[in-house]
C-alpha positions as CSV (number, residue, x, y, z in Angstrom):
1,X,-30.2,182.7,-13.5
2,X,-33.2,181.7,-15.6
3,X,-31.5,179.6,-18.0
4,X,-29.8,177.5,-14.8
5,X,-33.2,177.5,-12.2
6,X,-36.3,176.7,-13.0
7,X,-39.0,178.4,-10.7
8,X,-41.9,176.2,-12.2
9,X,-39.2,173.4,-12.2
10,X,-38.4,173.8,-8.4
11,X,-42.1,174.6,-7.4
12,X,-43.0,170.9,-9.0
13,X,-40.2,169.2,-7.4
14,X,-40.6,170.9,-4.0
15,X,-44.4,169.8,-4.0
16,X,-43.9,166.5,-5.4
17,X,-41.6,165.4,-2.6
18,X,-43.6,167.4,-0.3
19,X,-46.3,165.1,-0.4
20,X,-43.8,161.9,-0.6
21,X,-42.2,163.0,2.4
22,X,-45.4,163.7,4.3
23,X,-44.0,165.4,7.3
24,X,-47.6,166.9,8.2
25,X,-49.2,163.4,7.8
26,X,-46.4,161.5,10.0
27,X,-47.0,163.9,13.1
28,X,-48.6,161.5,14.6
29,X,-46.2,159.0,14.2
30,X,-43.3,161.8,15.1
31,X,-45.7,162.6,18.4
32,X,-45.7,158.6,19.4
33,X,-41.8,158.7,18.7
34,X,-41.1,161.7,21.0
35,X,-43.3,160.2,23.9
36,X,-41.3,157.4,24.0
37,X,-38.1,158.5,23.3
38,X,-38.6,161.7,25.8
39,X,-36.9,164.2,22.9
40,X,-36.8,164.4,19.2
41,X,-33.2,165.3,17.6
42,X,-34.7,167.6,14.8
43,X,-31.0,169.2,14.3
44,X,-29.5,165.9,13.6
45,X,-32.9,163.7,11.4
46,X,-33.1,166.8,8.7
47,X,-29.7,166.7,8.0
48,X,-29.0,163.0,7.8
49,X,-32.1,162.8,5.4
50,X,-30.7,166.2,3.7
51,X,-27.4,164.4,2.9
52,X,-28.8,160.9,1.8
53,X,-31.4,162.3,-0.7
54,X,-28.7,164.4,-2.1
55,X,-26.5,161.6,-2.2
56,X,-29.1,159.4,-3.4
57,X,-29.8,161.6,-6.2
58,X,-26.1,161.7,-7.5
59,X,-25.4,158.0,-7.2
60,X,-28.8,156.3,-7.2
61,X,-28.4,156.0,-11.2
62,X,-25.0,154.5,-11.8
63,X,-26.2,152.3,-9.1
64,X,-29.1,151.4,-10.8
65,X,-26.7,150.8,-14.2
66,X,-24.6,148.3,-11.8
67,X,-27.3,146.5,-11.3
68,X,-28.3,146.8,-15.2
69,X,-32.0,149.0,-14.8
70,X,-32.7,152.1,-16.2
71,X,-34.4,155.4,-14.9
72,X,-37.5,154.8,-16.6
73,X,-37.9,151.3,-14.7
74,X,-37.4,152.5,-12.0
75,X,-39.3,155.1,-12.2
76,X,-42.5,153.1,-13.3
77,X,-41.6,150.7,-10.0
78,X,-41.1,153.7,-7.9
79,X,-44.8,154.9,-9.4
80,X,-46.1,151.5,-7.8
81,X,-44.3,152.2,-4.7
82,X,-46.2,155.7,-4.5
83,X,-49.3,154.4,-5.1
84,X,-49.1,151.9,-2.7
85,X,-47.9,154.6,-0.1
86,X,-51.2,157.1,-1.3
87,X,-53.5,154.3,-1.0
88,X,-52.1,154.0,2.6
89,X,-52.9,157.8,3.4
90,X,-56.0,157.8,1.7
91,X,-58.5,154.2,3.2
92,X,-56.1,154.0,6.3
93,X,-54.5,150.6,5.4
94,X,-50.8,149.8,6.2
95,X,-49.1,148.2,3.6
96,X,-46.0,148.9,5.5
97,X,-45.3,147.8,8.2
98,X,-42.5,149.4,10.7
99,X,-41.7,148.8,14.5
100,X,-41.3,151.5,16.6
101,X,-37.6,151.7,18.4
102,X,-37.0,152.4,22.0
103,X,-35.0,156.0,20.5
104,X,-34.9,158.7,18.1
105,X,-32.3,159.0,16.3
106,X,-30.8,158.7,12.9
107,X,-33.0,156.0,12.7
108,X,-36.2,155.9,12.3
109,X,-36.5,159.5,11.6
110,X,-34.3,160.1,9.1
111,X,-34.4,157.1,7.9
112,X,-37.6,155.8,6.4
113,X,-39.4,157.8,8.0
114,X,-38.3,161.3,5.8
115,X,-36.0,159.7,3.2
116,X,-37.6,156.6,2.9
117,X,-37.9,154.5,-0.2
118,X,-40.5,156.3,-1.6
119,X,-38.7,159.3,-1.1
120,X,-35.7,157.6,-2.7
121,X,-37.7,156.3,-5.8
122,X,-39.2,159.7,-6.4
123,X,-35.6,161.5,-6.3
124,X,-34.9,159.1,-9.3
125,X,-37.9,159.1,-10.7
126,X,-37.7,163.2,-11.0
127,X,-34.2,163.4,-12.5
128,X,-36.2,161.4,-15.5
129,X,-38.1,165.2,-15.9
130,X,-36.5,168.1,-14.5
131,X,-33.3,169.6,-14.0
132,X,-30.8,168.3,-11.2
133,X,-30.2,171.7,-9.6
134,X,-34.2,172.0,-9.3
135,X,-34.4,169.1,-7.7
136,X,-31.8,169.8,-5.3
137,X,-33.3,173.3,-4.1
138,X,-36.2,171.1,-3.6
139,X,-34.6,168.7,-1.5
140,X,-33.1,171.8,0.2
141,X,-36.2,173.6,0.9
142,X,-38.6,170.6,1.9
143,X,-35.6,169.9,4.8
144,X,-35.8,173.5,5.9
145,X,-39.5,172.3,6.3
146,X,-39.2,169.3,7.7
147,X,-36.9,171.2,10.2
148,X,-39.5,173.9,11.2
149,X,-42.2,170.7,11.5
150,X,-40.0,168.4,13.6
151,X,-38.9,171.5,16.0
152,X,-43.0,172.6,16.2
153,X,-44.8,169.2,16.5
154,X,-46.3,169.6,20.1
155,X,-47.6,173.3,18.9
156,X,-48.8,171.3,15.0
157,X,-50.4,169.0,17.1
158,X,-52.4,171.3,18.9
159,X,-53.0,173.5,16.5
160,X,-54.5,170.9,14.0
161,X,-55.5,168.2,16.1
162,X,-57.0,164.9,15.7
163,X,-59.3,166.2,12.7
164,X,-57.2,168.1,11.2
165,X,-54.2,166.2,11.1
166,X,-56.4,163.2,9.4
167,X,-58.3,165.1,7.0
168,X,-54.2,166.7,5.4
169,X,-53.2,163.2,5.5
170,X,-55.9,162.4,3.2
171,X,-55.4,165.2,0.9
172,X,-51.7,164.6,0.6
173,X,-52.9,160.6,-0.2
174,X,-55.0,162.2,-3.2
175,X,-52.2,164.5,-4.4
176,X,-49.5,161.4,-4.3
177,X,-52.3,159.2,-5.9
178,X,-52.0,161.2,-8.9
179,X,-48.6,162.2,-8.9
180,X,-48.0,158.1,-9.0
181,X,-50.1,157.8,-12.2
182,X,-48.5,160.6,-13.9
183,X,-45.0,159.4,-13.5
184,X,-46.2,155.9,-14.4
185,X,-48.2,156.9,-17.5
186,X,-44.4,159.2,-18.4
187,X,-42.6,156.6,-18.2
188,X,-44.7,154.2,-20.0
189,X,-45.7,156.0,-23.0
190,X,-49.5,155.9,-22.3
């Protein structure tokens, strides 16, 4: 079982995409979504995001080879994409901007808001390091996560409150910050 999983391997992936994901940092927006919407389909948002990053992270690079780019561009682009995204958690700044829709559904929980194009662009970005089967057991575990988060949020939200759920969203900026240079400085040679 060693020589197939990697516990350092799956421990790196599951944090990395962890802090992509952000499911502690977007409570707030997940709060805002539920008050409008009346009811958040947890069930339904972790396994659409399940199956698309898995998905993504199968056929993501022979797309990429349709469209004639390799992992390490990608990669390097997807480092920008991150950095842009920490920079965001960390001053407070929106880059991106999304609306918010009348429901919740497949959309926008699923999708951008867990397996969104950062999310996407670190899958790829990854499978330039560590093993496939890692990275899948990471995908797997941060879902279980995500689940437990999205069926918990009113109880999260108490718990942490305001404060608290700024001051993670700030760590989790720092921690993406450098996990953007790292994978840009791999991928470039520097």
């Amino acid at each position: 079982m060693n020589s197939f999983f990697n516990f350092n391997e799956i421990l790196s992936v599951t944090m990395i995409l962890f802090a992509i994901i952000d499911i502690l940092g977007s409570i707030p927006v997940i709060v805002q979504l539920r008050q409008k919407a009346g009811h958040i389909q947890s069930e339904k948002a972790s396994l659409v995001a399940l199956v698309l990053m898995i998905i993504f992270l199968f056929v993501g690079e022979a797309l990429l080879k349709v469209i004639g780019l390799d992992i390490s561009s990608f990669a390097i682009a997807g480092s920008l994409v991150i950095f842009f995204i920490a920079m965001e958690m960390i001053l407070g700044i929106n880059f991106f901007k999304e609306e918010i829709p009348e429901t919740v559904s497949i959309v926008p929980l699923a999708f951008p808001l867990i397996a969104g194009a950062g999310t996407m662009t670190t899958l790829l970005s990854l499978k330039s390091e560590y093993a496939t089967q890692n990275i899948v057991v990471g995908i797997v575990l941060n879902m279980l996560f995500v689940y437990i988060i999205l069926k918990n949020t009113l109880r999260l939200e108490k718990l942490f409150g305001t404060t608290g759920l700024h001051i993670l969203r700030k760590a989790f900026g720092i921690i993406l910050l450098a996990i953007a240079i790292k994978l840009f400085r791999t991928n470039t040679g520097l």
